[in-house]
C-alpha positions as CSV (number, residue, x, y, z in Angstrom):
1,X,-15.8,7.9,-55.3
2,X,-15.6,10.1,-51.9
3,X,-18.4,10.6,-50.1
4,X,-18.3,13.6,-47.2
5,X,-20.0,11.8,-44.0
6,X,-19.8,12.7,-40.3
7,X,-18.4,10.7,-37.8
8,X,-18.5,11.4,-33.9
9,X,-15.3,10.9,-32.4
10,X,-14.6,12.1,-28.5
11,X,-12.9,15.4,-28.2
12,X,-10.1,14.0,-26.2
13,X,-9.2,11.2,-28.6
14,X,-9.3,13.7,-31.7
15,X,-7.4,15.9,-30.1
16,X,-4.9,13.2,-28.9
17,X,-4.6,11.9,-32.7
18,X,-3.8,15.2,-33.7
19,X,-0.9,16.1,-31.5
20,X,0.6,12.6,-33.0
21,X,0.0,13.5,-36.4
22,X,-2.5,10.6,-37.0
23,X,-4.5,11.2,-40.5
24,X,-8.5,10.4,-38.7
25,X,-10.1,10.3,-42.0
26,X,-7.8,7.9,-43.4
27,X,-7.4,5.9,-39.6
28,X,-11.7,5.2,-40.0
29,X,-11.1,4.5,-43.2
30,X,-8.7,1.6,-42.9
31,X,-10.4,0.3,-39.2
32,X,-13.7,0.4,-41.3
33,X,-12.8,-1.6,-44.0
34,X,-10.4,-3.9,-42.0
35,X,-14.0,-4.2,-39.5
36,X,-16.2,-5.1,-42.6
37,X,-14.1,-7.7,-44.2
38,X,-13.7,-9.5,-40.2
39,X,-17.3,-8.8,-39.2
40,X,-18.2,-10.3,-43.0
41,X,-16.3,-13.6,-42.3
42,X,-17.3,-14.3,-38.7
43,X,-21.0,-13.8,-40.0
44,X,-20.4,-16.0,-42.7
45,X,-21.6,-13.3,-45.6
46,X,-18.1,-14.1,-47.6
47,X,-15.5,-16.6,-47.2
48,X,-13.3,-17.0,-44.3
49,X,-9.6,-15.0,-44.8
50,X,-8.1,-18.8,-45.9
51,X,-10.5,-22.3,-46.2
52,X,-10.2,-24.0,-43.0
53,X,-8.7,-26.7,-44.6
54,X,-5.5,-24.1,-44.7
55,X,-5.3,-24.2,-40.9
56,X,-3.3,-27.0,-38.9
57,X,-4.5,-28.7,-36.1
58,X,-2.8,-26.0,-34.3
59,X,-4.0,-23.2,-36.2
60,X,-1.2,-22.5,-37.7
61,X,-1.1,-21.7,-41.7
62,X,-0.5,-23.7,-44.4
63,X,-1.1,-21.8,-47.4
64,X,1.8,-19.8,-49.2
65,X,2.6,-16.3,-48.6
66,X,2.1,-16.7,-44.9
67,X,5.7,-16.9,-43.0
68,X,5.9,-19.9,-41.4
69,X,3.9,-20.8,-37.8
70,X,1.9,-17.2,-38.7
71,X,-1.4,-16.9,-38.0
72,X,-4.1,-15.4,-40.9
73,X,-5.0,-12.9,-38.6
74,X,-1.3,-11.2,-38.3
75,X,-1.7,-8.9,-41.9
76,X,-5.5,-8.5,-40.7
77,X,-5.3,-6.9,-37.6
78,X,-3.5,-4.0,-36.6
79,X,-2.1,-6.1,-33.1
80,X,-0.6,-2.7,-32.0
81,X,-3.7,-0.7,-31.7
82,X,-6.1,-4.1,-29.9
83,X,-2.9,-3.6,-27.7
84,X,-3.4,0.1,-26.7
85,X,-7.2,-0.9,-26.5
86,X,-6.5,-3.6,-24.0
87,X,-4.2,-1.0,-21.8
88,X,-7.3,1.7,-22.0
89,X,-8.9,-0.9,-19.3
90,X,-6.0,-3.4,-17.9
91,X,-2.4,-2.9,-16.5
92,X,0.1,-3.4,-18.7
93,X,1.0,-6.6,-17.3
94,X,-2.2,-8.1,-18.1
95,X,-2.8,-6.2,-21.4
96,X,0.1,-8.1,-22.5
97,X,-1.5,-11.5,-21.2
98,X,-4.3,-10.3,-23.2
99,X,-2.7,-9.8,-26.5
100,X,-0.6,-13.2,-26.4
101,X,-3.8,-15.4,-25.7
102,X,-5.4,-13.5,-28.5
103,X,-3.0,-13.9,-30.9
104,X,-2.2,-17.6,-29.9
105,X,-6.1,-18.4,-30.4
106,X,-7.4,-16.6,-32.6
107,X,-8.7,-18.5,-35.1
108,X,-10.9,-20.2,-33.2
109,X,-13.0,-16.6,-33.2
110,X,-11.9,-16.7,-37.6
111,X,-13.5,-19.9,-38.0
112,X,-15.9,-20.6,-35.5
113,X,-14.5,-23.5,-34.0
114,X,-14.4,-23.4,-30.1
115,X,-12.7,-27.0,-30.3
116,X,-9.2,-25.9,-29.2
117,X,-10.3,-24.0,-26.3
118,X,-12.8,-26.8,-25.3
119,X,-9.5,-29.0,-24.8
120,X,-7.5,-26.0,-22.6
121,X,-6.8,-27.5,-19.2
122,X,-9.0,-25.3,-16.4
123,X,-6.3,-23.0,-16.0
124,X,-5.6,-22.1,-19.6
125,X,-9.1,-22.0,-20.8
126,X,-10.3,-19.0,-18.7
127,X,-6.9,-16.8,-19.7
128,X,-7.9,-17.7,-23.5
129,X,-11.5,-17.4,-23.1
130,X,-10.9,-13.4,-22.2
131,X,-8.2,-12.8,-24.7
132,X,-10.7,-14.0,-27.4
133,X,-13.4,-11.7,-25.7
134,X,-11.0,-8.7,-25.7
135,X,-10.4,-9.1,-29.3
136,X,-14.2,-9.7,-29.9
137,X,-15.1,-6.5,-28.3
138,X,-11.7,-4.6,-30.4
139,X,-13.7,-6.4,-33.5
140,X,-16.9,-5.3,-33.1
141,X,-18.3,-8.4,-32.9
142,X,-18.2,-9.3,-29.1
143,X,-22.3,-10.4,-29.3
144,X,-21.2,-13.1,-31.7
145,X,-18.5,-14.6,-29.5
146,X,-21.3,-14.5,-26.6
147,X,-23.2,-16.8,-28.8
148,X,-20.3,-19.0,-29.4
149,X,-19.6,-19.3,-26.3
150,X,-22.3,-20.4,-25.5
151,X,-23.3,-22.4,-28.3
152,X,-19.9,-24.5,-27.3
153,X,-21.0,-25.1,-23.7
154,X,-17.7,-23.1,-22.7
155,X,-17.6,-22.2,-19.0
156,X,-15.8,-18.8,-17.7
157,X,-14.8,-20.7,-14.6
158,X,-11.4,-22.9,-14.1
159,X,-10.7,-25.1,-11.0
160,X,-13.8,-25.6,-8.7
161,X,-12.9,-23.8,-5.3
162,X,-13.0,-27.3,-4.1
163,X,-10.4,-28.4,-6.7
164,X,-8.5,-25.5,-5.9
165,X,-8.3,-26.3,-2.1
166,X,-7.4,-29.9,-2.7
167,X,-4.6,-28.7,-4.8
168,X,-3.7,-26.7,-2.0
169,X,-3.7,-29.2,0.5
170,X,-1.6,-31.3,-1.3
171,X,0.9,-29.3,-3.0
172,X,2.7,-28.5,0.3
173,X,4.4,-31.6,1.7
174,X,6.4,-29.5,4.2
175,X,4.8,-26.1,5.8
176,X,8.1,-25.5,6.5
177,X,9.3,-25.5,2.6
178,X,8.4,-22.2,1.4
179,X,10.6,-20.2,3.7
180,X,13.2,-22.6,3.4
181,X,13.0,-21.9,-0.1
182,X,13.3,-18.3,0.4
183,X,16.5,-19.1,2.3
184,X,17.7,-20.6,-0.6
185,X,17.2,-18.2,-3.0
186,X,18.8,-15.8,-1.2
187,X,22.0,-17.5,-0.8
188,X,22.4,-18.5,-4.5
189,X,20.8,-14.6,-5.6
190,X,21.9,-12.4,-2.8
191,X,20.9,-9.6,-5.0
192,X,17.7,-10.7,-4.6
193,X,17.6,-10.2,-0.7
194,X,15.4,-7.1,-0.3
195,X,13.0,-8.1,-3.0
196,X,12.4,-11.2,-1.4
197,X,12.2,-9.7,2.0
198,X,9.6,-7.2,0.1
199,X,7.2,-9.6,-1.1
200,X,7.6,-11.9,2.8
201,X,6.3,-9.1,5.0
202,X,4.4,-7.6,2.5
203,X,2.2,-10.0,1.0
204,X,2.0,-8.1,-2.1
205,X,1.9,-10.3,-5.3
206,X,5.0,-10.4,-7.8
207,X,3.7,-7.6,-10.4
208,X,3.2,-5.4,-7.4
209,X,6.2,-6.1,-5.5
210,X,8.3,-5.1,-8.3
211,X,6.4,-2.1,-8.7
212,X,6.6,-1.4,-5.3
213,X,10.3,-2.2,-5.2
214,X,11.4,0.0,-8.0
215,X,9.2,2.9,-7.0
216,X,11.1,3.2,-3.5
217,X,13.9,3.3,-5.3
218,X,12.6,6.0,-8.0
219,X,11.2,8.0,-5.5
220,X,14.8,8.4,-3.2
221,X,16.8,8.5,-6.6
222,X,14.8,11.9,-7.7
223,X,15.3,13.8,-4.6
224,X,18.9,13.3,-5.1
225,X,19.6,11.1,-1.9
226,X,19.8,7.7,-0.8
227,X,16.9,8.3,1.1
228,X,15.3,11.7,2.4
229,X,15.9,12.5,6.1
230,X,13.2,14.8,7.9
231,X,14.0,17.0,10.8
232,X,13.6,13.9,13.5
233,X,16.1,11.9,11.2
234,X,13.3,9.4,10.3
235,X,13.2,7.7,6.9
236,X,10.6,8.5,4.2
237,X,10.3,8.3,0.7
238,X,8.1,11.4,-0.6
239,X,4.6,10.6,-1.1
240,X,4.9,6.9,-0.4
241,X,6.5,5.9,2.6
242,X,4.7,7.1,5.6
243,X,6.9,6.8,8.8
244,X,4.7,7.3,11.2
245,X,2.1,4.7,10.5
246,X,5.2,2.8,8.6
247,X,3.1,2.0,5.7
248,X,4.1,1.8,1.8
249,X,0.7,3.9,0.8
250,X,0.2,2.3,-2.8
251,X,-3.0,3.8,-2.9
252,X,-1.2,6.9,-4.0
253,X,-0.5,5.3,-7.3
254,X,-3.9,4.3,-8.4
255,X,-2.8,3.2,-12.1
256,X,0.2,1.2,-10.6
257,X,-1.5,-1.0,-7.6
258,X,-5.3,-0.3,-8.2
259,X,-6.3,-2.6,-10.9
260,X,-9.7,-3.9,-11.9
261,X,-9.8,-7.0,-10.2
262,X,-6.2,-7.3,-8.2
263,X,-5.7,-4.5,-6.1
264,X,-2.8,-3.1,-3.3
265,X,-4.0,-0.1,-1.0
266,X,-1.0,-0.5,1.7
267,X,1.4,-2.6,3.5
268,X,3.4,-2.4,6.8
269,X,6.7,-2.7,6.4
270,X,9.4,-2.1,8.4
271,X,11.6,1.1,8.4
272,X,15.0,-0.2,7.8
273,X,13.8,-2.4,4.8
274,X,12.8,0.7,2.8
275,X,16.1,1.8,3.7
276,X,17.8,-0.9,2.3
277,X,15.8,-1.2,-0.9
278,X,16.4,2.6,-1.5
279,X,20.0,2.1,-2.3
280,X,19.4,-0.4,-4.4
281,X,18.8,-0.9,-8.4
282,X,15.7,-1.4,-9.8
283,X,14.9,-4.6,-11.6
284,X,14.0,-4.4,-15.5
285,X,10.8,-6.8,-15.5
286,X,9.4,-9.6,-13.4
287,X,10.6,-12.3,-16.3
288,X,14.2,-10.8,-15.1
289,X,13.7,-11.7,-11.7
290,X,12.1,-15.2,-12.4
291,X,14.9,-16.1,-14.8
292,X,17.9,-15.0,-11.9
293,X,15.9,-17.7,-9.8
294,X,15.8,-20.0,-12.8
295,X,19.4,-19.9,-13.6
296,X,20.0,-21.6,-10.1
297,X,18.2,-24.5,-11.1
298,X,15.4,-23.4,-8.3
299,X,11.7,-23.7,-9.0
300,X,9.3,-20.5,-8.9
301,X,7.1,-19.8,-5.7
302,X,7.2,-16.5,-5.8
303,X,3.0,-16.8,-5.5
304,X,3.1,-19.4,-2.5
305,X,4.9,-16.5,-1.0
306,X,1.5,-14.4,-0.5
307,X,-0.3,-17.6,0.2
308,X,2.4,-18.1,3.0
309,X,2.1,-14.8,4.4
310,X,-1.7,-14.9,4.7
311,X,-1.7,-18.4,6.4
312,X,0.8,-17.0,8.8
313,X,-1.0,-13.8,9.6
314,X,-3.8,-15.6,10.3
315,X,-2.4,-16.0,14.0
316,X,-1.9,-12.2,14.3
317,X,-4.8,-10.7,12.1
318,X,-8.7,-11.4,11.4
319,X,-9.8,-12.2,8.0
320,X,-11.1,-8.6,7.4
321,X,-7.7,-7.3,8.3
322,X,-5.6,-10.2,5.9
323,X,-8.0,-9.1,3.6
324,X,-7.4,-5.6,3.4
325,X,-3.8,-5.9,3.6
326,X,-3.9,-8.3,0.7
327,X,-6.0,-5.8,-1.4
328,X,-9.3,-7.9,-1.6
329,X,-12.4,-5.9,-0.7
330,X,-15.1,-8.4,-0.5
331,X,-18.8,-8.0,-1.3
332,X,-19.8,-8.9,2.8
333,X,-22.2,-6.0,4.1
334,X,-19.3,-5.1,7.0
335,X,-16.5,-5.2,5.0
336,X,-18.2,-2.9,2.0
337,X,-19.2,-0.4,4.1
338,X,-17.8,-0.7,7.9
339,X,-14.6,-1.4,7.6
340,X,-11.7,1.0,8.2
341,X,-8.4,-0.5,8.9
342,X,-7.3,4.0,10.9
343,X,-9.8,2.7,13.7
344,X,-8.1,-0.5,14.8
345,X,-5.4,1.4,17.2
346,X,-3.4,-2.1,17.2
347,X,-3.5,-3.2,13.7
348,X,0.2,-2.2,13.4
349,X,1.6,-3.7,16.6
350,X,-0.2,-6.8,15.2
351,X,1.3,-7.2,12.3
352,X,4.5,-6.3,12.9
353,X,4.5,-9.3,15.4
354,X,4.0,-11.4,12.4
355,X,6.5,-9.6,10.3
356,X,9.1,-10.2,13.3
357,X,8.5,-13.6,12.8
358,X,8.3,-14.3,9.4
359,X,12.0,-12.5,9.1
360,X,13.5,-14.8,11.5
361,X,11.9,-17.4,9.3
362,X,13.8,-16.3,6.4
363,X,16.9,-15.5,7.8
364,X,20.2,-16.3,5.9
């Protein structure tokens, strides 16, 4: 039997749900029950979806019905719609980090078993920890992952920042390796010249140097020329590329390069580069780029990159300034609320002194 109730939904997301011809009464219908039957086995109320004696050590199902290597939770959630709830607050890139932890360990949150994570190296263990928590939250039952959390003595935290800096220390045999790698890459991918040469003077980390990369070349494509001359024959790209100050202003494109926690407001970079990268084609994903490096037989540094360029600015530039160019506005008194990167007349000249030397560094 039907019962009439009312149920307040935001104006913007009815609306939305209308225009794609989404049935709401039926939508809360389904969520609701689908919420129930979750909420009732996490609590314990009813049984869990399968015994745990169905699971493998893995998590991985054993009973029959279940395709091979799926998880229970596949015909239980709708993984579609936790992925548009993940995007509502994260980047693509990360809603889809999001959604693969989730679905990888998910039945630790099913059965209340925290052991699996418990035995994630440091690295793994935080990236699992959120995907769990983003699916908790999609769930409705984010206060009782909170308790299980805690009840497991999970920490949030990977590597100490001491562990870290060890690693640091001892990763690099050869200061000299990363832009000899660079080198390298370039001769076996010559296609992947400008990118590279992107991401050296830059800074900018590989998500945002793609972006950054294929944007240039968006922006020239749509006004119909290689690259768009004003009246002094300078180079710019509209809206993005300012020639004066010779800045790529990602600050523009909030939902692109300003993220929660990683962040990109600009970076100096030199005229004839944007030049160069306007004519090119735009890459398909990241995981393209990575594998062209791959295919070589290379390994990936693509991060040691940005740690490279910070290092080496660090001749040039104070830590406020490396700072802002890397995108990281830190909770110190000066930089929150004094610091404003227009007032330092020099900040250009300095950096491009760096960038002059970094380029002769990777020089094919």
């Amino acid at each position: 039997m039907k019962h009439k109730v009312t149920v307040n939904i935001d104006q913007e997301t009815f609306e939305r749900s209308k225009q794609l011809g989404v049935n709401v009464s039926q939508a809360c219908t389904n969520y609701l029950k689908q919420l129930n039957t979750t909420i009732e086995g996490l609590n314990g109320k009813t049984e869990c979806f399968l015994d745990r004696t169905s699971f493998t050590k893995e998590g991985l199902v054993r009973s029959p019905g279940f395709e091979p290597g799926s998880s229970t939770w596949q015909g239980l959630i709708d993984w579609a719609k936790f992925r548009l709830f993940c995007e509502q607050s994260s980047g693509d890139s990360h809603s889809r980090q999001l959604v693969s932890y989730a679905q990888r360990y998910c039945t630790a949150l099913l059965t209340k078993d925290m052991t699996v994570i418990r035995g994630l190296s440091d690295t793994m263990r935080p990236n699992a920890m959120k995907g769990l928590s983003a699916l908790a939250k999609f769930l409705g039952c984010y206060d009782d992952f909170k308790k299980l959390v805690s009840d497991s003595g999970l920490k949030w935290s990977g590597k100490s920042a001491d562990d870290i800096f060890i690693d640091r220390l001892t990763s690099v045999k050869d200061p000299e390796e990363i832009w000899t790698w660079i080198r390298t890459v370039k001769k076996e991918r010559p296609e992947l010249t400008g990118f590279l040469d992107l991401m050296v003077t830059s800074g900018l980390r590989l998500i945002e140097a793609f972006n950054s990369f294929n944007l240039i070349g968006a922006l020239a494509r749509s006004e119909g020329l290689a690259l768009v001359l004003s009246n002094n024959g300078k180079t710019r790209v509209s809206g993005y590329f300012n020639v004066e100050k010779l800045t790529l202003e990602h600050f523009w494109f909030r939902d692109m390069f300003i993220r929660r926690s990683k962040k990109a407001f600009i970076s100096f970079v030199p005229e004839q580069l944007v030049r160069e990268i306007s004519k090119l084609e735009p890459w398909v994903s990241t995981d393209a780029v990575q594998k062209m490096v791959q295919k070589r037989g290379l390994q990936l540094r693509f991060a040691d990159i940005r740690e490279a360029h910070a290092t080496f600015m660090n001749k040039y530039l104070k830590k406020e300034e490396i700072d802002f160019l890397h995108g990281r506005v830190t909770s110190g008194v000066f930089m929150q609320h004094y610091f404003n990167p227009s007032l330092i007349s020099d900040l250009k000249t300095r950096v491009f002194q760096g960038v002059a030397e970094i380029q002769e560094k990777v020089k094919v």
